[in-house]
N, CA, C and O atoms as a Maestro MAE file, in Angstrom:
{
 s_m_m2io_version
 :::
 2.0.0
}

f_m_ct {
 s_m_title
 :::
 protein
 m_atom[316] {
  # First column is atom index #
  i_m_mmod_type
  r_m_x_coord
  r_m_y_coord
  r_m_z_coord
  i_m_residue_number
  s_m_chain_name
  s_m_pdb_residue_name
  s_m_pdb_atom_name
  i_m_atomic_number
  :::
  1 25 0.831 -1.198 0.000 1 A "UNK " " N  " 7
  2 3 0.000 0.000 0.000 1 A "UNK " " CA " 6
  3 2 0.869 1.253 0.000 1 A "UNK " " C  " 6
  4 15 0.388 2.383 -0.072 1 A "UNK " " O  " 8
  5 25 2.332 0.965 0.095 2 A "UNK " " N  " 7
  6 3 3.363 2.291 -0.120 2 A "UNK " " CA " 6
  7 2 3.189 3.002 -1.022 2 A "UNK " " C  " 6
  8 15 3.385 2.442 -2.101 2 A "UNK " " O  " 8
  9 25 2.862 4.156 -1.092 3 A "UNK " " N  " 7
  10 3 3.220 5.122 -1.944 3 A "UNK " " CA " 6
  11 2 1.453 5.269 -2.913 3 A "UNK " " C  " 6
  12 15 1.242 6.044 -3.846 3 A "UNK " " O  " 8
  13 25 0.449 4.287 -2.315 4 A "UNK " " N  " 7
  14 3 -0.601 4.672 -2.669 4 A "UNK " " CA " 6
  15 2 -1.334 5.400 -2.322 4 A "UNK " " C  " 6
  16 15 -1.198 5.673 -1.129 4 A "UNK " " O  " 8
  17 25 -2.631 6.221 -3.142 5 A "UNK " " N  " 7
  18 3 -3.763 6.961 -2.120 5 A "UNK " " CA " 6
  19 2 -4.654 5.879 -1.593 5 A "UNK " " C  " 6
  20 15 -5.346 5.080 -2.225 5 A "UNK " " O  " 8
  21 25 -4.491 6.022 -0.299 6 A "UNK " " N  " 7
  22 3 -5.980 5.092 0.267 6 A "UNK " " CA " 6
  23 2 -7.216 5.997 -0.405 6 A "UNK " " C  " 6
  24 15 -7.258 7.225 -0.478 6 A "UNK " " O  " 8
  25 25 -8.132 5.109 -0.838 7 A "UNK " " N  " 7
  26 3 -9.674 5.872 -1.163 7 A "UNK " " CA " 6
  27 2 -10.516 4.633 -1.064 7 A "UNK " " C  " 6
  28 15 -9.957 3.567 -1.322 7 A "UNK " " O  " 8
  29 25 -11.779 4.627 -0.725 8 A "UNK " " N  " 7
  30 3 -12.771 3.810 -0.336 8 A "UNK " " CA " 6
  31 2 -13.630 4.656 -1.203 8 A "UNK " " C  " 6
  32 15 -14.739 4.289 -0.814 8 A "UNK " " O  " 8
  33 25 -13.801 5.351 -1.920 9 A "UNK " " N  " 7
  34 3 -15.139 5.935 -2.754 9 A "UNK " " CA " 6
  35 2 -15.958 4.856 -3.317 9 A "UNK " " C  " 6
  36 15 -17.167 4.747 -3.114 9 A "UNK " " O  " 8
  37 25 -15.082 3.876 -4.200 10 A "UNK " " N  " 7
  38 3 -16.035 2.596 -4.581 10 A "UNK " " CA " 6
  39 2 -16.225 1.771 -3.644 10 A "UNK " " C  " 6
  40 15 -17.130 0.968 -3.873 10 A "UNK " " O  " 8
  41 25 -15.780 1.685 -2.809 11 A "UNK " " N  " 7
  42 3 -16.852 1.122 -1.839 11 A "UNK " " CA " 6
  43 2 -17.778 1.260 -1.137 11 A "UNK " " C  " 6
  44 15 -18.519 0.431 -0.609 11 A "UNK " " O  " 8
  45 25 -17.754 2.564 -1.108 12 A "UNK " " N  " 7
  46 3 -18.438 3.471 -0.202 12 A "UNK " " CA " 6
  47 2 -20.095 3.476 -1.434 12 A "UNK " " C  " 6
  48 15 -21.230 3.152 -1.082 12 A "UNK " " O  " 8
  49 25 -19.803 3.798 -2.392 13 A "UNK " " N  " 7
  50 3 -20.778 3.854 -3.372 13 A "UNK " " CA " 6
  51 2 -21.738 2.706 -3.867 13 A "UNK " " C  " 6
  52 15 -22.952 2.599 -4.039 13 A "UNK " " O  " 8
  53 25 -20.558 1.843 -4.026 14 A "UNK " " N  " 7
  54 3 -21.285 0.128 -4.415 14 A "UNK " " CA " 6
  55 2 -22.088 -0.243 -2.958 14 A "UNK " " C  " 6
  56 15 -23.139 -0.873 -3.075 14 A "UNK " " O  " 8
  57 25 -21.640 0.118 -1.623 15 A "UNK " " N  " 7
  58 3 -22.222 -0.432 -0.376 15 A "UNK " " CA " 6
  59 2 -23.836 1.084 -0.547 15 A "UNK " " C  " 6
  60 15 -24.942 0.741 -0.128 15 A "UNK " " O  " 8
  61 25 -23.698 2.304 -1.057 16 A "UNK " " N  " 7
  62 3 -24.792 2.823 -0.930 16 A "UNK " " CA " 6
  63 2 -26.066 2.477 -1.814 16 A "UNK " " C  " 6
  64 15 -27.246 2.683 -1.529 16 A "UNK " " O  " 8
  65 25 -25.547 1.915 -2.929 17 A "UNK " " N  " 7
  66 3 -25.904 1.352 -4.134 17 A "UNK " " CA " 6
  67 2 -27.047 0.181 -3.677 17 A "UNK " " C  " 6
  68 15 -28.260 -0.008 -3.772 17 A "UNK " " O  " 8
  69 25 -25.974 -0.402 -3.180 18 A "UNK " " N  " 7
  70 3 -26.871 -2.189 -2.570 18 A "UNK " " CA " 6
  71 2 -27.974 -1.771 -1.701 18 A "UNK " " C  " 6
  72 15 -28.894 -2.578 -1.568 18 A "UNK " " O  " 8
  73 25 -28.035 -0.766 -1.150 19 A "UNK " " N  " 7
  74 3 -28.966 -0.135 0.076 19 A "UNK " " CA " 6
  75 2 -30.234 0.287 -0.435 19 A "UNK " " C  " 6
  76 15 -31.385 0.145 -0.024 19 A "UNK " " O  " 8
  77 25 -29.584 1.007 -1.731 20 A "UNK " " N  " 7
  78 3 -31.252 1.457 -2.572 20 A "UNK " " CA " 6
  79 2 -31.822 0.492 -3.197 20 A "UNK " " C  " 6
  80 15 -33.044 0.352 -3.147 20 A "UNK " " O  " 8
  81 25 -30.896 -0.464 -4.001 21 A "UNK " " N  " 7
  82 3 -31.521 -1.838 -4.267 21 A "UNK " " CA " 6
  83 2 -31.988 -2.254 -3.356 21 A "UNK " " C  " 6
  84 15 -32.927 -2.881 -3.845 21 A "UNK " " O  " 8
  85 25 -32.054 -2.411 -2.138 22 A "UNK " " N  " 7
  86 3 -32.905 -3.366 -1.413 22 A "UNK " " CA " 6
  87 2 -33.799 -2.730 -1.080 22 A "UNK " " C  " 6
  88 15 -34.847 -3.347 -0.887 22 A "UNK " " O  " 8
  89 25 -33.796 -0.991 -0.830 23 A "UNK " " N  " 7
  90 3 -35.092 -0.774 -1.005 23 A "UNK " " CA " 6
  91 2 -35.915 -0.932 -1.854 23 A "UNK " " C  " 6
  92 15 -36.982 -1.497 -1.615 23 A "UNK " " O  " 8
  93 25 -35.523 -0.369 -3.269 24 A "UNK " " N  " 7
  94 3 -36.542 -0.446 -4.525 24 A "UNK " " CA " 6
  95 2 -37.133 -1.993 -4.224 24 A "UNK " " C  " 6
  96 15 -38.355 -2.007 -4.072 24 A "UNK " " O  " 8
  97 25 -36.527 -3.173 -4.123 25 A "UNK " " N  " 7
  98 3 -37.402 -4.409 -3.705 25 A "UNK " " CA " 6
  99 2 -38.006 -4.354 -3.135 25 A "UNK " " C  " 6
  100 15 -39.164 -4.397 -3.551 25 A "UNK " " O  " 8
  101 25 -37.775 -4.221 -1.777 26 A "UNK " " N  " 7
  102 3 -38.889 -4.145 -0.755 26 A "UNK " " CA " 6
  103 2 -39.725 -3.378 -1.150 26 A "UNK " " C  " 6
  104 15 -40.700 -3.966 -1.618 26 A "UNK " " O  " 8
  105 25 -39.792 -2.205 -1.176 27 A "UNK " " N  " 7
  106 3 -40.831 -1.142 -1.878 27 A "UNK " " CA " 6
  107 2 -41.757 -1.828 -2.591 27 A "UNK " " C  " 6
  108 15 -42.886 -2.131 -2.206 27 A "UNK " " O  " 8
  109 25 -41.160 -2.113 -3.848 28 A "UNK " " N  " 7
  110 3 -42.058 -2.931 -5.238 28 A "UNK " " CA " 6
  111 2 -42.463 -4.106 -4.888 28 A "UNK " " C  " 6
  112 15 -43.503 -4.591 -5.333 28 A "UNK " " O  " 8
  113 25 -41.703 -4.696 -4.062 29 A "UNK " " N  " 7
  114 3 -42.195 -6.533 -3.942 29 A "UNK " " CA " 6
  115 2 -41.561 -7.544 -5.043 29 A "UNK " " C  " 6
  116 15 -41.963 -8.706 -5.106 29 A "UNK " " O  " 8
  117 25 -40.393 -6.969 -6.045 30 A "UNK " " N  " 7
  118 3 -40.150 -7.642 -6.663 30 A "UNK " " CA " 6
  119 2 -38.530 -7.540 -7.060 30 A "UNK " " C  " 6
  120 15 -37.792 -6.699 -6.547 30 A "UNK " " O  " 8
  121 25 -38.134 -8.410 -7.940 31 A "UNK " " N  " 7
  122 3 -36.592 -8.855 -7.643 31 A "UNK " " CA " 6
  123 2 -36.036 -7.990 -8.936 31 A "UNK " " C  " 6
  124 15 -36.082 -8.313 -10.123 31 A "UNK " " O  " 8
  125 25 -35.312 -6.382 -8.140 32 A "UNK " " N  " 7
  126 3 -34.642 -5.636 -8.902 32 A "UNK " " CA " 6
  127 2 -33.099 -6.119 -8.744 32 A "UNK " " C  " 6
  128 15 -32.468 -6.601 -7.803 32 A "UNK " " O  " 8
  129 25 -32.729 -5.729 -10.265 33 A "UNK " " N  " 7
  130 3 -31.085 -6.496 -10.408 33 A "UNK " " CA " 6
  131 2 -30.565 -4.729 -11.012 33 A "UNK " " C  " 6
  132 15 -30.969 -3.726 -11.599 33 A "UNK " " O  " 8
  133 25 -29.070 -5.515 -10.141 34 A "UNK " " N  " 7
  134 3 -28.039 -3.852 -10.011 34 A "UNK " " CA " 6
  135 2 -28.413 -3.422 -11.657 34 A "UNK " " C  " 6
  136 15 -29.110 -2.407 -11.658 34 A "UNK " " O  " 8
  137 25 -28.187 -3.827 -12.755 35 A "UNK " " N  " 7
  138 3 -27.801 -3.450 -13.915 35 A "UNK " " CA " 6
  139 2 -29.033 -3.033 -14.620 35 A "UNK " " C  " 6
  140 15 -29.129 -2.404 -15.674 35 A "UNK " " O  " 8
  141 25 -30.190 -3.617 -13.651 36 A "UNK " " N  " 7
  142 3 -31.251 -2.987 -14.469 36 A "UNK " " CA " 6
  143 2 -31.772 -1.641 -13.822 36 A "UNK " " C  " 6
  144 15 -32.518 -0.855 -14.407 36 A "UNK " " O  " 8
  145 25 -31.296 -1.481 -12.573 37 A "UNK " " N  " 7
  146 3 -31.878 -0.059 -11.672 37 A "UNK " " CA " 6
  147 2 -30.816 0.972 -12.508 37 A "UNK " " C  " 6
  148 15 -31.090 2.085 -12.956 37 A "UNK " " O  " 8
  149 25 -29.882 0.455 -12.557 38 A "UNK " " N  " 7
  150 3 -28.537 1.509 -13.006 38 A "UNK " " CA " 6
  151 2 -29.297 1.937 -14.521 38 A "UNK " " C  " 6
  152 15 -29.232 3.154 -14.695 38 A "UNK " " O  " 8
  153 25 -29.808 1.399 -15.340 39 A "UNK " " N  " 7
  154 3 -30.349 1.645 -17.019 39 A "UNK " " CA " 6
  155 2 -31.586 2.346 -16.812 39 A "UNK " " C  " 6
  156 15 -31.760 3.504 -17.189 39 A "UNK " " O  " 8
  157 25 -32.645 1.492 -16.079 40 A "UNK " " N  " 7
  158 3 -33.487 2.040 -16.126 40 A "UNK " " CA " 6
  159 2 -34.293 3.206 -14.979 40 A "UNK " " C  " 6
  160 15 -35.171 4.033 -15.228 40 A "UNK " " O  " 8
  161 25 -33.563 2.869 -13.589 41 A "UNK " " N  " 7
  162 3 -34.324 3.591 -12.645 41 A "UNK " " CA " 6
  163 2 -34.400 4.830 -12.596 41 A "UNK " " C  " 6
  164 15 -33.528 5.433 -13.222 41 A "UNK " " O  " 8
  165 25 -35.316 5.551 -11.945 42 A "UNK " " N  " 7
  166 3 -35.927 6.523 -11.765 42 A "UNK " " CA " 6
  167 2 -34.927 7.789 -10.769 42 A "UNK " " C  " 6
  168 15 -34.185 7.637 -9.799 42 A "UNK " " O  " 8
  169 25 -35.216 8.650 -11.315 43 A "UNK " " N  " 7
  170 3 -34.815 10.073 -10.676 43 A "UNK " " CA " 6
  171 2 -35.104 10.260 -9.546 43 A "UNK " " C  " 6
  172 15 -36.210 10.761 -9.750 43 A "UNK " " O  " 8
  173 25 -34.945 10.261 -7.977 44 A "UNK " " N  " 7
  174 3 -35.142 10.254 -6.791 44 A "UNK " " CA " 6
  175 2 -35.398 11.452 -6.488 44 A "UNK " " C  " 6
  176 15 -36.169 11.572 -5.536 44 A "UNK " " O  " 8
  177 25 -34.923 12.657 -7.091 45 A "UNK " " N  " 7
  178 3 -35.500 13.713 -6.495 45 A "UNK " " CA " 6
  179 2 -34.936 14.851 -7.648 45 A "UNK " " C  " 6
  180 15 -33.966 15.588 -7.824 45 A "UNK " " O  " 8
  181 25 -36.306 14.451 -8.350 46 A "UNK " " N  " 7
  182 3 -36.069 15.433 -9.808 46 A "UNK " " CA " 6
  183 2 -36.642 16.780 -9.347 46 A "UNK " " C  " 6
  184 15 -37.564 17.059 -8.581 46 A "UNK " " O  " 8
  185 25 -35.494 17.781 -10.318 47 A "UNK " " N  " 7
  186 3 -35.530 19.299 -10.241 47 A "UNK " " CA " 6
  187 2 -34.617 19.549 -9.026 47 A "UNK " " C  " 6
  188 15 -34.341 20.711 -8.728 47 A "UNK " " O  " 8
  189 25 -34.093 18.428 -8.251 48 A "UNK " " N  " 7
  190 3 -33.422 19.134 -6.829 48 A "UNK " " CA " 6
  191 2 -32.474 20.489 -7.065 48 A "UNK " " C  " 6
  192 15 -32.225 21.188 -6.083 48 A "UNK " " O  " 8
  193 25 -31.888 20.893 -8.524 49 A "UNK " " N  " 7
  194 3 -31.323 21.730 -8.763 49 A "UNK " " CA " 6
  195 2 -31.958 23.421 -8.596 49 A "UNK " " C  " 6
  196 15 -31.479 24.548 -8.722 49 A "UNK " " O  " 8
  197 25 -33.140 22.909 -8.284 50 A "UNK " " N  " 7
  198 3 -34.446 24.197 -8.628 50 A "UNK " " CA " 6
  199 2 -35.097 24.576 -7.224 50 A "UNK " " C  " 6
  200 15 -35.662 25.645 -6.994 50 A "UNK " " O  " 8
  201 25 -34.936 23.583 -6.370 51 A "UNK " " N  " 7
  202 3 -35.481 23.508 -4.922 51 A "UNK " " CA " 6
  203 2 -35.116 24.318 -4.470 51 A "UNK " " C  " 6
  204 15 -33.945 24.644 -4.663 51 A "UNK " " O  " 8
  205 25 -36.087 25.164 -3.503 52 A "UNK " " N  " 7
  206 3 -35.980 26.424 -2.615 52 A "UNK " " CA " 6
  207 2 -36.403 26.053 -1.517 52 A "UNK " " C  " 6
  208 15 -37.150 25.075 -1.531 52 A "UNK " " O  " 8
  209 25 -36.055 26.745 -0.098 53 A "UNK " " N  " 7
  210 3 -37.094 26.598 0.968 53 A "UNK " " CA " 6
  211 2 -38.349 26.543 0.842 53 A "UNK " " C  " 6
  212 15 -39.041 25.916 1.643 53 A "UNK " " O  " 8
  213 25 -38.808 27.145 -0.113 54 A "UNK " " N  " 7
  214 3 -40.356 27.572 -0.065 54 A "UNK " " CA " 6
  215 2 -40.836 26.921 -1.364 54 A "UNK " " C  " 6
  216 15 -41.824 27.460 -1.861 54 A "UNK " " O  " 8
  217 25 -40.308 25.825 -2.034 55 A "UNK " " N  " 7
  218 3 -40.601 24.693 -2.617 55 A "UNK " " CA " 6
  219 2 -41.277 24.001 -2.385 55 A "UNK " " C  " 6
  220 15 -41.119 23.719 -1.198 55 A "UNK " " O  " 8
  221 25 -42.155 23.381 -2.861 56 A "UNK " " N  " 7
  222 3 -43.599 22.421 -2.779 56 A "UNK " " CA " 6
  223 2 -42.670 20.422 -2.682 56 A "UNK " " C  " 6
  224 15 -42.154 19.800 -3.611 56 A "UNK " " O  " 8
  225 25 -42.776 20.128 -1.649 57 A "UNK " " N  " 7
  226 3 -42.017 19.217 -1.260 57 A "UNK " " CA " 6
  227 2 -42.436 17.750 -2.112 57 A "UNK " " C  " 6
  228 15 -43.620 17.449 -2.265 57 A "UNK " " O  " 8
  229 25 -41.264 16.853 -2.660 58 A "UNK " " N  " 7
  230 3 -41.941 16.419 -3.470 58 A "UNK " " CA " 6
  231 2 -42.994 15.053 -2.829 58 A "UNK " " C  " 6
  232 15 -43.693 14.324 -3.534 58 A "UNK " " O  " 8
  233 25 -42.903 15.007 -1.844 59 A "UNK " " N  " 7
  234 3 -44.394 14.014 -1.155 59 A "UNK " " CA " 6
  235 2 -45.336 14.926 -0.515 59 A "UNK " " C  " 6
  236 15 -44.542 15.757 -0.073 59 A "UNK " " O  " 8
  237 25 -46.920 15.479 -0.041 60 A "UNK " " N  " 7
  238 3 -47.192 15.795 0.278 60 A "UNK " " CA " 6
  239 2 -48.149 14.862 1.453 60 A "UNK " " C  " 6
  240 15 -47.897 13.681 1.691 60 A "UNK " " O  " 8
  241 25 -48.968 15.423 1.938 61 A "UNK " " N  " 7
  242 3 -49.666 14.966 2.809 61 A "UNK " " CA " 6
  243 2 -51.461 14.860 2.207 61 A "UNK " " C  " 6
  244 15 -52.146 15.880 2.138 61 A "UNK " " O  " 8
  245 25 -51.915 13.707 1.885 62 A "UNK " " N  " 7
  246 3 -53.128 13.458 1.277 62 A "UNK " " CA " 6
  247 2 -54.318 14.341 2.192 62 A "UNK " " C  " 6
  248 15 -54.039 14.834 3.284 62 A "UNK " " O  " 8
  249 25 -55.543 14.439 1.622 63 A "UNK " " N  " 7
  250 3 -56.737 15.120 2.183 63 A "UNK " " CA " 6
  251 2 -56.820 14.438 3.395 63 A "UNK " " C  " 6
  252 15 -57.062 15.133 4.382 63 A "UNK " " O  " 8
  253 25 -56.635 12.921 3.590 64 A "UNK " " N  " 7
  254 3 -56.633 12.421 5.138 64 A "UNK " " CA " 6
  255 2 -55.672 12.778 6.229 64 A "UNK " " C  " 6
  256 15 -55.736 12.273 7.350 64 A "UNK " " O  " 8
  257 25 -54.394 14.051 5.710 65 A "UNK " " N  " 7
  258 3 -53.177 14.400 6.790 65 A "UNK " " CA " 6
  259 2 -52.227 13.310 6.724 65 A "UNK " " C  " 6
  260 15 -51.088 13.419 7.180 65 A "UNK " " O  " 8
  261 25 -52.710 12.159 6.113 66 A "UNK " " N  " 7
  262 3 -51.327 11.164 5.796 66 A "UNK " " CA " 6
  263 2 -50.761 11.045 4.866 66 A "UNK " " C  " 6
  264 15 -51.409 11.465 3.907 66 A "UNK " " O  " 8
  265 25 -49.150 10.393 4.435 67 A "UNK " " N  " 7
  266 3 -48.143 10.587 3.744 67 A "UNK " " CA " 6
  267 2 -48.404 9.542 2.948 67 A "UNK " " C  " 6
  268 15 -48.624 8.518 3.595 67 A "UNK " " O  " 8
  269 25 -48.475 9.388 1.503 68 A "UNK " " N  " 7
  270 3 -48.216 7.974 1.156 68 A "UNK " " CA " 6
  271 2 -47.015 7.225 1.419 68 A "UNK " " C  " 6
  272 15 -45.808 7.464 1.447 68 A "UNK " " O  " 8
  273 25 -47.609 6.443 1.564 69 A "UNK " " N  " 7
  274 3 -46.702 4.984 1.408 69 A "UNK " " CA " 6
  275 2 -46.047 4.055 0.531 69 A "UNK " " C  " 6
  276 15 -46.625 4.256 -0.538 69 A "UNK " " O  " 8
  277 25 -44.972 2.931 0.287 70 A "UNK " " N  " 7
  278 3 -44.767 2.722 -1.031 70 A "UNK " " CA " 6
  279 2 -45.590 1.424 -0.219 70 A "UNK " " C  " 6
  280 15 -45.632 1.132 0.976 70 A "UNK " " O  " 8
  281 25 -46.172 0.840 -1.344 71 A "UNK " " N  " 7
  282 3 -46.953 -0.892 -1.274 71 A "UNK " " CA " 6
  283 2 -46.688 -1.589 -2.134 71 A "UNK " " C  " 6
  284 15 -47.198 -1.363 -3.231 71 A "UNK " " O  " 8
  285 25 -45.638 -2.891 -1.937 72 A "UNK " " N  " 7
  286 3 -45.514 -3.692 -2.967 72 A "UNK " " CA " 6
  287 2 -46.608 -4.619 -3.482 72 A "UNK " " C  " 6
  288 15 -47.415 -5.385 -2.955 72 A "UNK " " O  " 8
  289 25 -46.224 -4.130 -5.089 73 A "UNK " " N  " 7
  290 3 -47.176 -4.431 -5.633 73 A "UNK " " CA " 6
  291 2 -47.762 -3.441 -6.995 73 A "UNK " " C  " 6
  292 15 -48.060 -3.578 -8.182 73 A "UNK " " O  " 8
  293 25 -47.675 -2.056 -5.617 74 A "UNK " " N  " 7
  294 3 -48.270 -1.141 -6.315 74 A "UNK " " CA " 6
  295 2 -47.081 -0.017 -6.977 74 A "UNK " " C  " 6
  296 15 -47.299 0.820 -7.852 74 A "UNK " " O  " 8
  297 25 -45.760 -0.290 -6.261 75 A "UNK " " N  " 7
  298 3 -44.936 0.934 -6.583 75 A "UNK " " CA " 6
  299 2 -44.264 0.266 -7.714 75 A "UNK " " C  " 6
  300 15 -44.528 -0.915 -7.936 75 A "UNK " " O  " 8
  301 25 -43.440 0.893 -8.434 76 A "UNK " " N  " 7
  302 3 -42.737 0.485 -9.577 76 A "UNK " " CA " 6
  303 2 -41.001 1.456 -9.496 76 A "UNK " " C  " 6
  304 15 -40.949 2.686 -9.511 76 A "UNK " " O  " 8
  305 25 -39.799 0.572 -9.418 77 A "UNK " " N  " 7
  306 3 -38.690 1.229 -9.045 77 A "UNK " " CA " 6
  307 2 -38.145 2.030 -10.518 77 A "UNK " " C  " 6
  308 15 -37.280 2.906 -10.505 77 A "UNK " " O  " 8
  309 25 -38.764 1.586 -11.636 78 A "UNK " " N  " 7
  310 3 -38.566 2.253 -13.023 78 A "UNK " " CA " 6
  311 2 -39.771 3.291 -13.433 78 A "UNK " " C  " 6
  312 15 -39.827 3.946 -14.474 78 A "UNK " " O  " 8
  313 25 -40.798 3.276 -12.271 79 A "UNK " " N  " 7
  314 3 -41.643 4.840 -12.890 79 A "UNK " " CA " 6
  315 2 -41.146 6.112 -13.406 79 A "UNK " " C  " 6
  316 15 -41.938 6.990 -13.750 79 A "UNK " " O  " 8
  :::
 }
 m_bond[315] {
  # First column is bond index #
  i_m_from
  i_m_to
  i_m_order
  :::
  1 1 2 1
  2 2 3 1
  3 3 4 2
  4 3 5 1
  5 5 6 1
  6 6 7 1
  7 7 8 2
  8 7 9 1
  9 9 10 1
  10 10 11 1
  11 11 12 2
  12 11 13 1
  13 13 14 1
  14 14 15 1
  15 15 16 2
  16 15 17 1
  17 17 18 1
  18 18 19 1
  19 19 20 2
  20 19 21 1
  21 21 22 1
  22 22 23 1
  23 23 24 2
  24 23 25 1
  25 25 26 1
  26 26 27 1
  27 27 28 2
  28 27 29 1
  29 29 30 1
  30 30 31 1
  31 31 32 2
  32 31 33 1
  33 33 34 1
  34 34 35 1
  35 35 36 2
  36 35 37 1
  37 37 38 1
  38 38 39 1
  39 39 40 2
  40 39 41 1
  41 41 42 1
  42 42 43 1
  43 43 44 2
  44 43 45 1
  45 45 46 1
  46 46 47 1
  47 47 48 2
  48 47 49 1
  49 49 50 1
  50 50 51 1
  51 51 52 2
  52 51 53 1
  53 53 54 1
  54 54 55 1
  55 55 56 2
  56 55 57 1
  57 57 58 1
  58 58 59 1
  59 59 60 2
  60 59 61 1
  61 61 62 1
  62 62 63 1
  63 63 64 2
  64 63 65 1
  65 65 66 1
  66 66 67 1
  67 67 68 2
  68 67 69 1
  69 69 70 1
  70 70 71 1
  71 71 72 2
  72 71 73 1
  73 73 74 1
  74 74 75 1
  75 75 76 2
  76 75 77 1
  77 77 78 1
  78 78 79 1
  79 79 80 2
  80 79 81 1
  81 81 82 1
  82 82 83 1
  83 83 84 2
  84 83 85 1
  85 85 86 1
  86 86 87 1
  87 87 88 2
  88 87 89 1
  89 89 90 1
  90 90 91 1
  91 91 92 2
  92 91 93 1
  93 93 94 1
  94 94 95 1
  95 95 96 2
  96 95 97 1
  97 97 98 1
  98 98 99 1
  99 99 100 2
  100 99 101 1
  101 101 102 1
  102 102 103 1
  103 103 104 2
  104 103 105 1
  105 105 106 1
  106 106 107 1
  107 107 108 2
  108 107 109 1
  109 109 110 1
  110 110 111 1
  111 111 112 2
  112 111 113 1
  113 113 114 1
  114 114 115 1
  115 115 116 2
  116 115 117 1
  117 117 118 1
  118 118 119 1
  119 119 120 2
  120 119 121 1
  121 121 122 1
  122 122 123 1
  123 123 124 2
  124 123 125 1
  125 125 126 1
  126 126 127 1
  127 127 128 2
  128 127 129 1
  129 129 130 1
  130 130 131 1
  131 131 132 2
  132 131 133 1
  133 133 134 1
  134 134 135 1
  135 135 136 2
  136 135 137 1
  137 137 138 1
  138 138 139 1
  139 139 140 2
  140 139 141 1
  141 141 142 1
  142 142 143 1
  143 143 144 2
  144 143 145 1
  145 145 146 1
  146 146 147 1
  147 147 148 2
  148 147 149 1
  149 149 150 1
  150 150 151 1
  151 151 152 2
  152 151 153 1
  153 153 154 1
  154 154 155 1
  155 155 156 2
  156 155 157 1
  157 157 158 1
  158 158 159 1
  159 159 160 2
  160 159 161 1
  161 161 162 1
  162 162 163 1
  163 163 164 2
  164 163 165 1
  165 165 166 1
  166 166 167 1
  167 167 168 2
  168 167 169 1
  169 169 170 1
  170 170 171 1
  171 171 172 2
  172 171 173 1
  173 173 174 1
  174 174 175 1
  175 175 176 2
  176 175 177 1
  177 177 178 1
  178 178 179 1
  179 179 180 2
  180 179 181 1
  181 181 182 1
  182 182 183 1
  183 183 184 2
  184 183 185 1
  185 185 186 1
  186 186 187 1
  187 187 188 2
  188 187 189 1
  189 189 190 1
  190 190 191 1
  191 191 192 2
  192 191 193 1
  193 193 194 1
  194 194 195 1
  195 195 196 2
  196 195 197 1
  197 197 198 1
  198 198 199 1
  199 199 200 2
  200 199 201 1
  201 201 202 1
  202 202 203 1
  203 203 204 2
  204 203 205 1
  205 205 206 1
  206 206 207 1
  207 207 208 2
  208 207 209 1
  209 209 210 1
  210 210 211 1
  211 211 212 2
  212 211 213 1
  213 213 214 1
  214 214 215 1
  215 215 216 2
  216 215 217 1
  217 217 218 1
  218 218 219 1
  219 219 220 2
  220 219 221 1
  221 221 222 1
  222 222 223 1
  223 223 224 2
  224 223 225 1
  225 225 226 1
  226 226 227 1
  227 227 228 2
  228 227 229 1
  229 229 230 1
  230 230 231 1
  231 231 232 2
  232 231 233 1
  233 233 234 1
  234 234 235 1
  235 235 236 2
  236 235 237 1
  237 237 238 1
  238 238 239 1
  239 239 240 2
  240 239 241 1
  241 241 242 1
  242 242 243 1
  243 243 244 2
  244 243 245 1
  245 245 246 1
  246 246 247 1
  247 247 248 2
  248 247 249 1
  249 249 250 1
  250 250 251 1
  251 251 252 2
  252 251 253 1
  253 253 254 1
  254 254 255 1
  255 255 256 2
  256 255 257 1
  257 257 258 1
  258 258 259 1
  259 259 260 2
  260 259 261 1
  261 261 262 1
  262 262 263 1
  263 263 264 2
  264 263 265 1
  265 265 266 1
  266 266 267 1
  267 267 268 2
  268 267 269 1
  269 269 270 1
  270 270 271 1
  271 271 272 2
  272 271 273 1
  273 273 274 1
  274 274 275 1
  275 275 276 2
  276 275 277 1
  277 277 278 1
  278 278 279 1
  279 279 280 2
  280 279 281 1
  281 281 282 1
  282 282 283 1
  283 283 284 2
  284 283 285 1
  285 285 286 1
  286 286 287 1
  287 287 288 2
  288 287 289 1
  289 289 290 1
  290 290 291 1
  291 291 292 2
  292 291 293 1
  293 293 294 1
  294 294 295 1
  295 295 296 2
  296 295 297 1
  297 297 298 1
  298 298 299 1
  299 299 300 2
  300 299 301 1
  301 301 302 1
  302 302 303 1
  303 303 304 2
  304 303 305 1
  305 305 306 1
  306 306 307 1
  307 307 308 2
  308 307 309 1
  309 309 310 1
  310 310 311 1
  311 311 312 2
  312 311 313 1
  313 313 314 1
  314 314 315 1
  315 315 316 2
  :::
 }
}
C-alpha cells in the first residue's frame, strides 16, 4: 500500500448502491437487479437543482393528513 492513495469511494458507493436496491425491492415486492436499476431507474428527487425553501415538497400529505406509502405491488422502481 506504499506510496498509494488510500480511497474507499467505490466502496463506499457500491455499499450505498446495494442499500437502494434493497429498497426499490422491498418497496415494489419484486426482484430488482443492479444493472437494471442503473439503465433504467428513476430520478429520486427530480428538479433538486431548482429547490428552494419555499418549494412544494416532493411528497405531500393526502386530504386524510397522511403521507403515502410505497406498497408492494403497487410501486414500480422504473416509474
Amino acid at each position: 500500500m506504499r506510496g498509494e492513495i488510500y480511497n474507499e469511494g467505490e466502496y463506499g458507493a457500491k455499499s450505498t448502491f446495494t442499500a437502494i436496491l434493497g429498497r426499490e425491492a422491498c418497496y415494489s415486492g419484486k426482484i430488482v437487479r443492479w444493472d437494471e436499476l442503473l439503465e433504467k431507474g428513476h430520478d429520486l428527487a427530480p428538479g433538486i437543482d431548482e429547490y428552494t425553501l419555499k418549494s412544494t415538497p416532493p411528497v405531500v400529505r393526502g386530504e386524510d393528513g397522511k403521507y403515502p406509502v410505497p406498497t408492494p405491488g403497487k410501486y414500480s422502481p422504473f416509474a
